[in-house]
FIKOLZA-1660 file (N, C-alpha, C; in steps of 0.1 Angstrom, whole numbers, plus 5000, padded with zeros to 4 digits):
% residues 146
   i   px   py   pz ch aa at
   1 1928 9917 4513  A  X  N
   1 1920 9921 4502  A  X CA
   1 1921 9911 4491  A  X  C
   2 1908 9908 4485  A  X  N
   2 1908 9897 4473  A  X CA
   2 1909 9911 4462  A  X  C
   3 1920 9910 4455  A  X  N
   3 1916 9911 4441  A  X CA
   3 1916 9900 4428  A  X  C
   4 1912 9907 4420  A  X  N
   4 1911 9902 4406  A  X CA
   4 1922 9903 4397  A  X  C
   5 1926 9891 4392  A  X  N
   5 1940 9887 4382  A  X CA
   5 1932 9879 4375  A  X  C
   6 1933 9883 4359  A  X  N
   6 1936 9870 4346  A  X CA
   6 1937 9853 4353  A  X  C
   7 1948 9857 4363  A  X  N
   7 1952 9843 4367  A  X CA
   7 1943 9833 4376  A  X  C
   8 1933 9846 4381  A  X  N
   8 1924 9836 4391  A  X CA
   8 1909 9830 4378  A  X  C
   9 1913 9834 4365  A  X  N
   9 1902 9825 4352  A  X CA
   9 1911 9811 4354  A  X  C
  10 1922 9805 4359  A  X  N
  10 1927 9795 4358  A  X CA
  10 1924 9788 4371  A  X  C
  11 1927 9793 4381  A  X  N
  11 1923 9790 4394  A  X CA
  11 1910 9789 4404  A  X  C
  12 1906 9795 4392  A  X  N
  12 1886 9789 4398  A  X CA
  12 1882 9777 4398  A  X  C
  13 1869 9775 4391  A  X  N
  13 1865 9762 4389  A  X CA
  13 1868 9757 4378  A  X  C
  14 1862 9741 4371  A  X  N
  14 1871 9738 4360  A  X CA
  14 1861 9740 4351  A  X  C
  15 1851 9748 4350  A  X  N
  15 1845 9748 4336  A  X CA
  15 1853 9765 4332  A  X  C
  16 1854 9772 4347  A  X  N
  16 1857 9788 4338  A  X CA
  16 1873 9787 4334  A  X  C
  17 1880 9776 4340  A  X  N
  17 1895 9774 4337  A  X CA
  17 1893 9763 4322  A  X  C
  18 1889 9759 4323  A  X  N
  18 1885 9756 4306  A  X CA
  18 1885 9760 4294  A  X  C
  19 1871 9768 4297  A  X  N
  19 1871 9776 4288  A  X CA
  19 1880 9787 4287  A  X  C
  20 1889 9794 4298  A  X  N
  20 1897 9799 4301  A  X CA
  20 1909 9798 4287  A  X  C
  21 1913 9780 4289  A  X  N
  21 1919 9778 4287  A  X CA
  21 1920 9780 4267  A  X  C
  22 1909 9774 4266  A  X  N
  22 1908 9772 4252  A  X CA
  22 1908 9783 4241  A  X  C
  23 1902 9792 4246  A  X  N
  23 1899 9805 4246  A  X CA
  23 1917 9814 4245  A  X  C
  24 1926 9809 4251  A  X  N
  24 1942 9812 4251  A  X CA
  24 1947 9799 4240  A  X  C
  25 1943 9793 4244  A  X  N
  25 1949 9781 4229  A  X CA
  25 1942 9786 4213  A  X  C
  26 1931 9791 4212  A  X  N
  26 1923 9796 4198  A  X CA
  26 1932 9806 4195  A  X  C
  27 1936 9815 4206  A  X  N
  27 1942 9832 4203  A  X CA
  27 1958 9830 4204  A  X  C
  28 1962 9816 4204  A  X  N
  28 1979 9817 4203  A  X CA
  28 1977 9807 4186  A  X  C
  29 1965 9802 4185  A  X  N
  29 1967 9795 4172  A  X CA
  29 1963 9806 4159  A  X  C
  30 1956 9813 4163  A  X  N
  30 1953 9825 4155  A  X CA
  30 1963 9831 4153  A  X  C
  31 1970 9837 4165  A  X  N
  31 1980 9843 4161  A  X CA
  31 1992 9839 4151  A  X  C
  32 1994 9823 4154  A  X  N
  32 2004 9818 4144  A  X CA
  32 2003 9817 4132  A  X  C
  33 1985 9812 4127  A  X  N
  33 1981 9812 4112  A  X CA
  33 1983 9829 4108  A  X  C
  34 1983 9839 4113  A  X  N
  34 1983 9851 4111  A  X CA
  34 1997 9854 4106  A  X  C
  35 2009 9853 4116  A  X  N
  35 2022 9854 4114  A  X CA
  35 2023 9846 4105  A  X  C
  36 2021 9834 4098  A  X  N
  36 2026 9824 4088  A  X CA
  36 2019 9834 4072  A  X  C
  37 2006 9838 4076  A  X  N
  37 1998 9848 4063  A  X CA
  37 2007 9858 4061  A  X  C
  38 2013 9868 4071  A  X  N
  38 2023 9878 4066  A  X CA
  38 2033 9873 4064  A  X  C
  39 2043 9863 4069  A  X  N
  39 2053 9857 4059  A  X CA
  39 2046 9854 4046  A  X  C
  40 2039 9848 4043  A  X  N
  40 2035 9840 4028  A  X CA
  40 2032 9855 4020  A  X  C
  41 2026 9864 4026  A  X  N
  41 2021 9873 4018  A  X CA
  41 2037 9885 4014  A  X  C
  42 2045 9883 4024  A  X  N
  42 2057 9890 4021  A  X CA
  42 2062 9887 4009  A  X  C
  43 2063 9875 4008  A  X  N
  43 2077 9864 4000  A  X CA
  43 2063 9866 3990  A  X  C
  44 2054 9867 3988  A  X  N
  44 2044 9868 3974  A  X CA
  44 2049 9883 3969  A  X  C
  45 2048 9890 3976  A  X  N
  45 2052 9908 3971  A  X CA
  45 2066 9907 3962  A  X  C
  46 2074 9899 3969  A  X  N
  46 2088 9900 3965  A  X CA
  46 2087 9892 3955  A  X  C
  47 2086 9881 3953  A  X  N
  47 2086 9869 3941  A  X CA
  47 2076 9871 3929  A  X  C
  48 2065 9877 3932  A  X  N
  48 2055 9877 3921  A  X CA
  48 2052 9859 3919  A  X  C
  49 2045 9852 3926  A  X  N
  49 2041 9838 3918  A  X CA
  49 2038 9841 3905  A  X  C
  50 2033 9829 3899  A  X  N
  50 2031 9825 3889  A  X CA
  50 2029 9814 3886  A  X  C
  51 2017 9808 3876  A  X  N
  51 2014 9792 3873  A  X CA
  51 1998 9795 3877  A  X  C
  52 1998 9781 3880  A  X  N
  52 1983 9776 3880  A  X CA
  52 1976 9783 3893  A  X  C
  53 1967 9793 3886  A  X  N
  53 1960 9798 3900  A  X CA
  53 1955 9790 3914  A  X  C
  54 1951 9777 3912  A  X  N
  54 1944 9772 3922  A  X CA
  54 1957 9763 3931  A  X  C
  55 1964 9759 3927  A  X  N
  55 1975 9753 3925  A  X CA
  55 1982 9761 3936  A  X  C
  56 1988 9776 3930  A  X  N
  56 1990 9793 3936  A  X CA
  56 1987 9791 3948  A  X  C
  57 1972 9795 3947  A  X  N
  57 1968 9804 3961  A  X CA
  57 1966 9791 3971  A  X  C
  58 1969 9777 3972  A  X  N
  58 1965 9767 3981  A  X CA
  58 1969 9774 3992  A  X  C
  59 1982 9776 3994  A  X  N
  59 1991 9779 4010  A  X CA
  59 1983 9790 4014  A  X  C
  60 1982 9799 4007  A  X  N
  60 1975 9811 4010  A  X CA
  60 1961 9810 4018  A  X  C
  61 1951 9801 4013  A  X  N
  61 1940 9800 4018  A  X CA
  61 1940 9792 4030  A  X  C
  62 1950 9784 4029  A  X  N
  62 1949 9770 4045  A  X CA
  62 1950 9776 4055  A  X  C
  63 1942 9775 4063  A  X  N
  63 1940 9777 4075  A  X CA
  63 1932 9787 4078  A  X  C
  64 1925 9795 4067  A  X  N
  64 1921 9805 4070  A  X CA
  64 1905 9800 4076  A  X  C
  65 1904 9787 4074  A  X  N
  65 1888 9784 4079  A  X CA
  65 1890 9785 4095  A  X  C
  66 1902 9781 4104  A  X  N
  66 1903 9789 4118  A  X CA
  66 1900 9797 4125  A  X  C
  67 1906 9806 4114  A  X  N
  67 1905 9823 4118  A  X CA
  67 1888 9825 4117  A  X  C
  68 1883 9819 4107  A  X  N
  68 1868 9820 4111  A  X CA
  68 1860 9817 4118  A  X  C
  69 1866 9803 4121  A  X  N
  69 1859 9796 4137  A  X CA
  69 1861 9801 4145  A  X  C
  70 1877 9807 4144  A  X  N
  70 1877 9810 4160  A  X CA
  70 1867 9827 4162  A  X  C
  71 1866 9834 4151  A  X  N
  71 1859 9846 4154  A  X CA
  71 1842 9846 4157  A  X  C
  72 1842 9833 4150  A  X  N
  72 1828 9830 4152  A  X CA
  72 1822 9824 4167  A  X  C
  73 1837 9813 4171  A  X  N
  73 1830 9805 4182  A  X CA
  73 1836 9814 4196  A  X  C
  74 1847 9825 4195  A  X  N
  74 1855 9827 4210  A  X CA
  74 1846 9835 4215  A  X  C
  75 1835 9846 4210  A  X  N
  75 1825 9850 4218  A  X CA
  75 1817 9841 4227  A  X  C
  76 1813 9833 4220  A  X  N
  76 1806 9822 4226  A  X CA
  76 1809 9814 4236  A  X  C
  77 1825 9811 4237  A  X  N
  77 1826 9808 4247  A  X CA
  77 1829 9821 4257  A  X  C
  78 1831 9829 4252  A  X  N
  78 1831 9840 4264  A  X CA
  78 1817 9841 4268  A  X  C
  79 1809 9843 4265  A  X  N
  79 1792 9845 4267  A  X CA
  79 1797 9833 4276  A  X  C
  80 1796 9821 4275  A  X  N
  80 1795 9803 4282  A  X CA
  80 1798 9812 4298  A  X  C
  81 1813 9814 4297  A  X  N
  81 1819 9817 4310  A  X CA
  81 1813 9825 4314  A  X  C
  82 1807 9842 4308  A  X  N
  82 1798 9852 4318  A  X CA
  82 1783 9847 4326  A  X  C
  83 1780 9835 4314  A  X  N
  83 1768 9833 4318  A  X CA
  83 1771 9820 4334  A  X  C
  84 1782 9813 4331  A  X  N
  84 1786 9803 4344  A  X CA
  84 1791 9812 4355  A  X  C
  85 1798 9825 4355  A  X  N
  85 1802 9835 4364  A  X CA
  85 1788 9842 4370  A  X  C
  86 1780 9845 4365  A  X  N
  86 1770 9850 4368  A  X CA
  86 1762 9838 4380  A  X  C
  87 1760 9829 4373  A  X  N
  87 1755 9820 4382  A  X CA
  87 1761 9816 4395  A  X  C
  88 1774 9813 4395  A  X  N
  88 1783 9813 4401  A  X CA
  88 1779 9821 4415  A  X  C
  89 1776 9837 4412  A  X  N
  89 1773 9849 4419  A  X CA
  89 1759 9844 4426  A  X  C
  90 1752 9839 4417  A  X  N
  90 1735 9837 4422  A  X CA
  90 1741 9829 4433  A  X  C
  91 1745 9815 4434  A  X  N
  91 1750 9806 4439  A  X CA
  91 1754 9810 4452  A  X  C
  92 1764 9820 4453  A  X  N
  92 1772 9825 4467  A  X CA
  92 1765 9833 4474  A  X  C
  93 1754 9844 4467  A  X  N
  93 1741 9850 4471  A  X CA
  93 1732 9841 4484  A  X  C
  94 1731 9830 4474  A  X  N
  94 1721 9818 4483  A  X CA
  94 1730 9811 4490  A  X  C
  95 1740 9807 4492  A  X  N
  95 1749 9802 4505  A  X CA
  95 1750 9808 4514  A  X  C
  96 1753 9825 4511  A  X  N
  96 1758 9836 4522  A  X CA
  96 1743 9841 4526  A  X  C
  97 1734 9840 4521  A  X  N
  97 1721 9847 4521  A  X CA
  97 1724 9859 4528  A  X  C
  98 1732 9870 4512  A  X  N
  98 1734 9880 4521  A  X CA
  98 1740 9887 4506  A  X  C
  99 1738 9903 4504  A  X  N
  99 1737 9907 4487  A  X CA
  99 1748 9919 4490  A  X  C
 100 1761 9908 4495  A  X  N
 100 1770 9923 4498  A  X CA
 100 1781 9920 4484  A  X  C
 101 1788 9931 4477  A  X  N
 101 1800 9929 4470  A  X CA
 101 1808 9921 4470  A  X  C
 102 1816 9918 4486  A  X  N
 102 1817 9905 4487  A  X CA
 102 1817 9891 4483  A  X  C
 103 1807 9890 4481  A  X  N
 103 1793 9879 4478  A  X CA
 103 1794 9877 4458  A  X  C
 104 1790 9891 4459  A  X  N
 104 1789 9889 4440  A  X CA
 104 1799 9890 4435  A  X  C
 105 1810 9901 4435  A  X  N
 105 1826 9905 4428  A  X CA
 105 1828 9894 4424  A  X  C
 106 1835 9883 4431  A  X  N
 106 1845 9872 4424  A  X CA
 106 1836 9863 4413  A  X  C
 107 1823 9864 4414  A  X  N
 107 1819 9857 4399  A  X CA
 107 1813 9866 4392  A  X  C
 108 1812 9877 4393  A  X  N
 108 1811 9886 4383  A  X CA
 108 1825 9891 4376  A  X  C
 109 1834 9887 4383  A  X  N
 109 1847 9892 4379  A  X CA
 109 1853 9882 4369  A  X  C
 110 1845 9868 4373  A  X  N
 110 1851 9859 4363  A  X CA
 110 1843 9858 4352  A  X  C
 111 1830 9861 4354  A  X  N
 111 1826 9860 4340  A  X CA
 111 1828 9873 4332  A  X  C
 112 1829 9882 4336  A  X  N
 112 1838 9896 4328  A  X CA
 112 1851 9894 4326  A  X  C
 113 1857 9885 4328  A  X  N
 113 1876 9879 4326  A  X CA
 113 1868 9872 4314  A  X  C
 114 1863 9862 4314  A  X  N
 114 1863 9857 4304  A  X CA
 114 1851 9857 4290  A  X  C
 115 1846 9870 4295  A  X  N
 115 1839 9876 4283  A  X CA
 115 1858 9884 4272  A  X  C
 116 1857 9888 4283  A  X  N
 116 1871 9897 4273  A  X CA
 116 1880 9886 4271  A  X  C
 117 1883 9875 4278  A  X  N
 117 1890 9866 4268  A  X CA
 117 1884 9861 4254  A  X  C
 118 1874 9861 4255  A  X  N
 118 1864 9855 4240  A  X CA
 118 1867 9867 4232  A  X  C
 119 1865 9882 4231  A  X  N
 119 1867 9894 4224  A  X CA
 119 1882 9890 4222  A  X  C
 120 1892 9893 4233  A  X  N
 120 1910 9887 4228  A  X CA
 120 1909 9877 4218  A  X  C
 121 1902 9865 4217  A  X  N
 121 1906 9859 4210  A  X CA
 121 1897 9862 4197  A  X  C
 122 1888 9866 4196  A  X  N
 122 1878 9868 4184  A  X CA
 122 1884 9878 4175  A  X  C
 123 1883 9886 4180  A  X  N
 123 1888 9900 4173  A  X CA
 123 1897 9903 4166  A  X  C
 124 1911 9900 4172  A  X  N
 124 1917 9897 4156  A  X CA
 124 1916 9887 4148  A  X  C
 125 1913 9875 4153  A  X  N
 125 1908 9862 4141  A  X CA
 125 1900 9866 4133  A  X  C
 126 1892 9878 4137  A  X  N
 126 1878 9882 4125  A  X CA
 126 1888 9892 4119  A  X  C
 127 1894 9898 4121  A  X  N
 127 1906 9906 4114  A  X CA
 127 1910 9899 4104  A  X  C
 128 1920 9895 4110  A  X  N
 128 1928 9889 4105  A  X CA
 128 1921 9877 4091  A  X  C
 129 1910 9874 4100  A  X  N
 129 1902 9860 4084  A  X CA
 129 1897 9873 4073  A  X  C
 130 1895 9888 4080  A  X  N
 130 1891 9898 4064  A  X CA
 130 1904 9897 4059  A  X  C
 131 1912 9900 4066  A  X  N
 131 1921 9908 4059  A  X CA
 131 1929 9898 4046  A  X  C
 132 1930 9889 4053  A  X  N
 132 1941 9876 4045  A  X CA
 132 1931 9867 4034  A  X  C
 133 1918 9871 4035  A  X  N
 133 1909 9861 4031  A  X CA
 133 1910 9873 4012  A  X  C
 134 1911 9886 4019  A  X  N
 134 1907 9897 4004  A  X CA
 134 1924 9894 3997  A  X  C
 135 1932 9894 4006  A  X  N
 135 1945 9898 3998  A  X CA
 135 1945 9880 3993  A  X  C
 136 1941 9871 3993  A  X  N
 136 1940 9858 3990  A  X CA
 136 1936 9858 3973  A  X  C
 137 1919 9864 3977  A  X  N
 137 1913 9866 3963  A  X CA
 137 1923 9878 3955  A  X  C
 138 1925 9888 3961  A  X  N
 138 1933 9897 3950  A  X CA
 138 1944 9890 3946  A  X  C
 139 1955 9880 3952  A  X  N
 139 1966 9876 3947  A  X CA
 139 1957 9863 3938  A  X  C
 140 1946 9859 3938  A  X  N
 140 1941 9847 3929  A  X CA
 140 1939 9858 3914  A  X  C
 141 1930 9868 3919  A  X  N
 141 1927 9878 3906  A  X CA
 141 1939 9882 3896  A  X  C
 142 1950 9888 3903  A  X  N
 142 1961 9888 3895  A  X CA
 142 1965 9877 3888  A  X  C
 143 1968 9866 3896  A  X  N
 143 1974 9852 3886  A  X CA
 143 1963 9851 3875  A  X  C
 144 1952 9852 3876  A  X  N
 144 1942 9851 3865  A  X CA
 144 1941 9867 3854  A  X  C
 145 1952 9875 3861  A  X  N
 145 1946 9884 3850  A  X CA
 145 1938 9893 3847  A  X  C
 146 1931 9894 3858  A  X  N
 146 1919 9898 3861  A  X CA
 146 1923 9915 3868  A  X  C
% end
Protein backbone atom coordinates (compact mmCIF):
# COMPACT_ATOMS: atom_id res chain seq x y z
CA UNK A 1 0.00 0.00 0.00
CA UNK A 2 1.23 3.66 -0.99
CA UNK A 3 0.48 5.97 1.57
CA UNK A 4 0.92 9.56 2.04
CA UNK A 5 3.73 11.24 4.41
CA UNK A 6 4.83 15.12 4.60
CA UNK A 7 7.97 13.28 3.66
CA UNK A 8 7.05 12.18 0.19
CA UNK A 9 6.61 16.64 -0.55
CA UNK A 10 10.53 16.07 -0.43
CA UNK A 11 10.82 12.94 -2.38
CA UNK A 12 8.73 13.78 -5.42
CA UNK A 13 9.81 15.83 -8.06
CA UNK A 14 12.03 18.91 -7.77
CA UNK A 15 9.69 21.67 -8.25
CA UNK A 16 7.05 20.16 -5.40
CA UNK A 17 10.36 19.44 -3.15
CA UNK A 18 11.20 23.01 -3.66
CA UNK A 19 8.77 24.70 -2.97
CA UNK A 20 8.33 22.16 -0.32
CA UNK A 21 11.31 23.22 0.83
CA UNK A 22 11.08 26.96 0.95
CA UNK A 23 7.81 27.06 2.26
CA UNK A 24 9.72 25.06 5.71
CA UNK A 25 12.65 27.67 5.52
CA UNK A 26 9.81 30.91 5.45
CA UNK A 27 7.94 29.06 8.55
CA UNK A 28 11.28 28.24 10.65
CA UNK A 29 12.41 31.97 9.78
CA UNK A 30 9.06 33.30 10.89
CA UNK A 31 9.09 31.47 13.68
CA UNK A 32 12.44 32.93 14.86
CA UNK A 33 11.57 36.72 14.03
CA UNK A 34 8.46 35.81 16.20
CA UNK A 35 10.47 34.31 19.20
CA UNK A 36 13.08 37.29 18.99
CA UNK A 37 9.51 39.92 19.12
CA UNK A 38 8.40 38.17 22.44
CA UNK A 39 11.88 38.40 23.94
CA UNK A 40 12.14 42.19 22.87
CA UNK A 41 8.61 42.73 23.83
CA UNK A 42 9.21 41.03 27.38
CA UNK A 43 12.43 42.92 28.37
CA UNK A 44 10.21 46.27 27.09
CA UNK A 45 7.39 45.30 29.79
CA UNK A 46 10.10 44.94 32.40
CA UNK A 47 12.44 47.96 31.60
CA UNK A 48 10.03 50.54 30.36
CA UNK A 49 12.39 52.20 27.48
CA UNK A 50 12.84 55.48 27.05
CA UNK A 51 14.59 58.23 24.69
CA UNK A 52 14.12 58.91 21.20
CA UNK A 53 11.02 57.26 19.84
CA UNK A 54 12.36 56.28 16.43
CA UNK A 55 15.69 55.49 17.74
CA UNK A 56 13.27 53.16 20.51
CA UNK A 57 11.18 51.23 18.36
CA UNK A 58 14.06 50.41 15.53
CA UNK A 59 14.69 46.62 17.00
CA UNK A 60 11.13 46.38 17.47
CA UNK A 61 10.06 46.94 13.88
CA UNK A 62 13.07 44.85 12.03
CA UNK A 63 12.09 42.18 10.50
CA UNK A 64 8.66 42.57 10.63
CA UNK A 65 8.53 43.25 6.72
CA UNK A 66 9.11 39.06 6.66
CA UNK A 67 6.39 38.22 8.60
CA UNK A 68 4.51 40.10 5.83
CA UNK A 69 6.01 38.49 2.91
CA UNK A 70 5.98 35.50 4.09
CA UNK A 71 2.02 35.75 4.82
CA UNK A 72 1.53 37.23 1.70
CA UNK A 73 3.80 35.04 -0.58
CA UNK A 74 3.43 31.17 1.40
CA UNK A 75 -0.17 30.85 -0.01
CA UNK A 76 1.10 31.29 -3.20
CA UNK A 77 3.46 29.05 -3.24
CA UNK A 78 1.18 26.56 -1.87
CA UNK A 79 -1.42 27.41 -4.68
CA UNK A 80 2.20 26.87 -7.23
CA UNK A 81 2.45 23.31 -5.70
CA UNK A 82 -1.54 22.37 -5.80
CA UNK A 83 -1.73 23.69 -9.06
CA UNK A 84 1.76 21.44 -10.29
CA UNK A 85 0.15 18.38 -8.14
CA UNK A 86 -2.93 18.67 -9.98
CA UNK A 87 -1.27 18.50 -13.25
CA UNK A 88 0.90 16.02 -12.20
CA UNK A 89 -2.56 13.82 -11.81
CA UNK A 90 -3.68 15.04 -15.41
CA UNK A 91 -0.25 13.70 -16.55
CA UNK A 92 -0.50 10.02 -14.91
CA UNK A 93 -4.28 9.96 -16.17
CA UNK A 94 -2.81 10.28 -19.80
CA UNK A 95 0.13 7.72 -19.34
CA UNK A 96 -2.05 5.08 -17.54
CA UNK A 97 -5.13 6.09 -19.75
CA UNK A 98 -7.05 4.92 -17.04
CA UNK A 99 -9.17 7.30 -14.15
CA UNK A 100 -8.64 4.95 -11.22
CA UNK A 101 -7.54 6.43 -7.53
CA UNK A 102 -4.50 4.90 -8.14
CA UNK A 103 -3.70 7.10 -10.93
CA UNK A 104 -4.89 10.48 -9.29
CA UNK A 105 -4.14 10.12 -5.19
CA UNK A 106 -0.35 10.62 -5.22
CA UNK A 107 -0.63 14.09 -7.08
CA UNK A 108 -3.51 15.09 -5.55
CA UNK A 109 -2.00 14.24 -2.36
CA UNK A 110 0.92 16.38 -3.13
CA UNK A 111 -0.63 19.20 -4.06
CA UNK A 112 -2.90 19.17 -0.85
CA UNK A 113 0.64 18.57 1.26
CA UNK A 114 1.63 21.51 -0.09
CA UNK A 115 -1.38 23.72 -0.12
CA UNK A 116 -1.28 23.16 3.83
CA UNK A 117 2.36 23.85 3.88
CA UNK A 118 1.74 27.43 2.40
CA UNK A 119 -1.36 27.90 5.21
CA UNK A 120 1.66 26.39 7.96
CA UNK A 121 3.69 28.88 6.96
CA UNK A 122 1.37 31.89 6.26
CA UNK A 123 -0.81 31.89 9.09
CA UNK A 124 1.09 32.64 11.88
CA UNK A 125 3.42 35.08 9.86
CA UNK A 126 0.01 37.05 9.29
CA UNK A 127 -0.42 36.60 13.09
CA UNK A 128 2.20 37.19 14.22
CA UNK A 129 3.14 40.55 11.52
CA UNK A 130 -0.69 41.88 13.37
CA UNK A 131 0.17 41.17 16.44
CA UNK A 132 3.91 42.68 16.80
CA UNK A 133 3.26 45.25 14.12
CA UNK A 134 0.18 46.91 16.91
CA UNK A 135 2.23 46.32 20.10
CA UNK A 136 5.24 48.15 17.92
CA UNK A 137 2.96 51.29 17.36
CA UNK A 138 1.48 51.11 20.92
CA UNK A 139 5.09 50.93 22.57
CA UNK A 140 6.07 54.05 19.83
CA UNK A 141 2.63 55.84 21.20
CA UNK A 142 3.73 55.60 24.71
CA UNK A 143 7.32 56.83 24.20
CA UNK A 144 5.59 59.85 22.52
CA UNK A 145 3.05 60.30 25.14
CA UNK A 146 0.43 59.74 23.32
Amino acid sequence: MNSFSMWSLFTSDFVTALASIVLIVFSVLSWAVMIEKIRLFRIAKRNKPSGDADKVIAPYDKNLWFLAMVSGVAPFIGLFGTVWGVMDSFAAIGLNQSVSIGVIAPGLATALGTTALGLIAAIPAAIGYQVFTKKADDLYDSLNGK
